[in-house]
C-alpha positions as CSV (number, residue, x, y, z in Angstrom):
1,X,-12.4,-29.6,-18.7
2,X,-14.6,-30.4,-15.3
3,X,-11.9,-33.5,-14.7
4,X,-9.1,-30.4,-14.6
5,X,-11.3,-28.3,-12.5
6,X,-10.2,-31.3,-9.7
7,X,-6.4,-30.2,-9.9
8,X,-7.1,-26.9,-9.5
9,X,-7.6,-24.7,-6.6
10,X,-9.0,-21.5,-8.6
11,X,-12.3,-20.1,-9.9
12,X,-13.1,-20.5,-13.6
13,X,-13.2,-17.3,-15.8
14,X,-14.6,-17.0,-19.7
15,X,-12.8,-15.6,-22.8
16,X,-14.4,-14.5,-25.7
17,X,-12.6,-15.9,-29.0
18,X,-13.5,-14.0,-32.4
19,X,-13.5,-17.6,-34.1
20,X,-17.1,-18.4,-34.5
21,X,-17.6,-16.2,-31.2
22,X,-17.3,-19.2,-29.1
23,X,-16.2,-19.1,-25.4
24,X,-12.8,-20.8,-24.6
25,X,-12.3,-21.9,-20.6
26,X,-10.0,-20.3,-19.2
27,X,-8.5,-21.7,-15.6
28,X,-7.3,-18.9,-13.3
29,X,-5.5,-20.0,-10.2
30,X,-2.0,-22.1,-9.0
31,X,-1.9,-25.4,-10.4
32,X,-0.8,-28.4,-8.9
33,X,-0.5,-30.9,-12.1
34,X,-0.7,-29.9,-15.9
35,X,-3.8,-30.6,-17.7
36,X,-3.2,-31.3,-21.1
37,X,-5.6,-29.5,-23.9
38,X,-8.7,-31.9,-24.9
39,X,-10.1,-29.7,-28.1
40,X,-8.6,-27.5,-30.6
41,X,-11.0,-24.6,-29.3
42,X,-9.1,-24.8,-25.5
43,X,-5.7,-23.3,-26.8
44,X,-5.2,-20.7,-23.5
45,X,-4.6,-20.6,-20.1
46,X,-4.7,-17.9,-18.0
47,X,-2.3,-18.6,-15.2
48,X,-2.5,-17.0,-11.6
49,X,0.6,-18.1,-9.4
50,X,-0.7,-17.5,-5.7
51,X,1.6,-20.3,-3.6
52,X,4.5,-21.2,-5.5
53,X,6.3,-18.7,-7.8
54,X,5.6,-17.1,-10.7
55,X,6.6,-18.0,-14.2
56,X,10.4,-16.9,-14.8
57,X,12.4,-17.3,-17.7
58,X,16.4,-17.0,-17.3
59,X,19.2,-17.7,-20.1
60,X,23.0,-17.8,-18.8
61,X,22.1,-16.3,-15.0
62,X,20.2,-13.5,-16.3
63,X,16.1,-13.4,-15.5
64,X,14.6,-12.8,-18.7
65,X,10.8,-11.9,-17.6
66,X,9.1,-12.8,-14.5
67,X,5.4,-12.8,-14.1
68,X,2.1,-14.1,-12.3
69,X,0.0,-13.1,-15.2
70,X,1.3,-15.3,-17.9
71,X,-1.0,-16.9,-20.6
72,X,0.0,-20.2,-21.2
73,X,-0.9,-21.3,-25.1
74,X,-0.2,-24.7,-26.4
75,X,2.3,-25.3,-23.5
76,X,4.2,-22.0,-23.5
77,X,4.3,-19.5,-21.1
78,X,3.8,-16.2,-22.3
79,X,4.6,-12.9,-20.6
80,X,3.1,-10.3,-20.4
81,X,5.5,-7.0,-21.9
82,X,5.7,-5.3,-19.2
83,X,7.4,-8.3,-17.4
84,X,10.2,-9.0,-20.1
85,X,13.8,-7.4,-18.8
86,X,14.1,-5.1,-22.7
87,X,18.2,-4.8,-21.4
88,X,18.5,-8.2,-22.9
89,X,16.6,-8.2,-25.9
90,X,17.6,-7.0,-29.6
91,X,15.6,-7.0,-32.6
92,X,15.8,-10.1,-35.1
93,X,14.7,-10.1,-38.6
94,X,13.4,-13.7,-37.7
95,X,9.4,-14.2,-39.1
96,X,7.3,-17.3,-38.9
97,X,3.6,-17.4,-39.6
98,X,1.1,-19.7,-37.4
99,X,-2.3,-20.5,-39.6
100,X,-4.1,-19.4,-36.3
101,X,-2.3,-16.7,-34.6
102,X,-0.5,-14.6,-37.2
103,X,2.8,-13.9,-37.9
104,X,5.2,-13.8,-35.3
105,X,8.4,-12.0,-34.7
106,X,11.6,-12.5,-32.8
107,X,14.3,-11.4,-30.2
108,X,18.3,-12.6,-30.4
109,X,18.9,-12.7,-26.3
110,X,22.3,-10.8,-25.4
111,X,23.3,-11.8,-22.0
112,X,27.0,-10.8,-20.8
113,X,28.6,-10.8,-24.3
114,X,26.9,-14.1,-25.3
115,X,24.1,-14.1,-28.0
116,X,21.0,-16.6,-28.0
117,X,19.7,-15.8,-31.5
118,X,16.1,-15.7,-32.4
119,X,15.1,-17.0,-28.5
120,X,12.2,-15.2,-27.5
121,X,9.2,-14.8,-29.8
122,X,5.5,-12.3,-29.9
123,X,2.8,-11.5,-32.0
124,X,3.0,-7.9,-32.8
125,X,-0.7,-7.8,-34.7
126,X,-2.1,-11.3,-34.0
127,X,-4.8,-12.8,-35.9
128,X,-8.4,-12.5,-33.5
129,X,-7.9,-15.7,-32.2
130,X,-4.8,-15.1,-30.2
131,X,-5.6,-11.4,-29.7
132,X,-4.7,-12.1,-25.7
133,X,-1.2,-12.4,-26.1
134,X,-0.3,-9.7,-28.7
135,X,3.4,-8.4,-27.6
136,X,3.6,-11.0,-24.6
137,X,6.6,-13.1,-25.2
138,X,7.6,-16.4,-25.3
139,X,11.0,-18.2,-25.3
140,X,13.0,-21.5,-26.9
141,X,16.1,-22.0,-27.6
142,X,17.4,-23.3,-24.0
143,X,15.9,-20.4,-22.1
144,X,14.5,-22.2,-19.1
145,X,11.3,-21.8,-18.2
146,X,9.7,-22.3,-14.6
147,X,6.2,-22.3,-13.6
């Protein structure tokens, strides 16, 4: 991770993981070109937006969440709860299970009478590796993303 430290114009923070108590990197500032994951063990990234804007997600003109305090795990932006726009979401009895995180539930997206089903996804009780993003929300399904 020093090679990413070069594409990044932001201090270097630490976050304890439960697995094996071992310390993950975590890169906190506004960067300028993706740097893809290198080990299994470097699965989040803490994402401070300072000069362009923050993470939004919108589906059919509607802003979904906005954020600059999104945690970014295996390429997904995740939001924080307090940043997701609840008007749109209902309830899904979607469930998938992740061997590392947990099991994982799901929105349907309403926006102006159309329905994106099962389009946003959080981790109500996360397994202790992913205990950082438990409720923060992330979204498939043609929601577009923008970091």
């Amino acid at each position: 991770m020093l090679s990413a430290a070069k594409h990044l114009s932001a201090h270097r923070e630490t976050l304890r993981c439960a697995q094996g108590d071992k310390i993950l990197p975590i890169l906190v500032g506004k960067i300028q070109n993706r740097v893809p994951t290198k080990s299994r063990h470097d699965r989040f990234t803490l994402e401070r937006h300072t000069e362009q804007p923050m993470p939004k997600a919108t589906w059919n003109g509607a802003v979904l969440a906005q954020s600059d305090k999104c945690i970014v795990v295996e390429g997904n932006q995740y939001f924080p709860p307090d940043a997701v726009n609840r008007e749109y979401f209902k309830d899904s009895i979607k469930h998938t299970t992740c061997p590392w995180k947990g099991l994982a539930s799901y929105y349907t997206i309403e926006v102006d009478g159309k329905e994106n089903k099962d389009a946003a996804w959080f981790y109500p009780d996360p397994k202790e590796a992913a205990k950082q993003i438990q409720d923060y929300v992330a979204f498939w399904r043609g929601v577009k993303v923008e970091a």
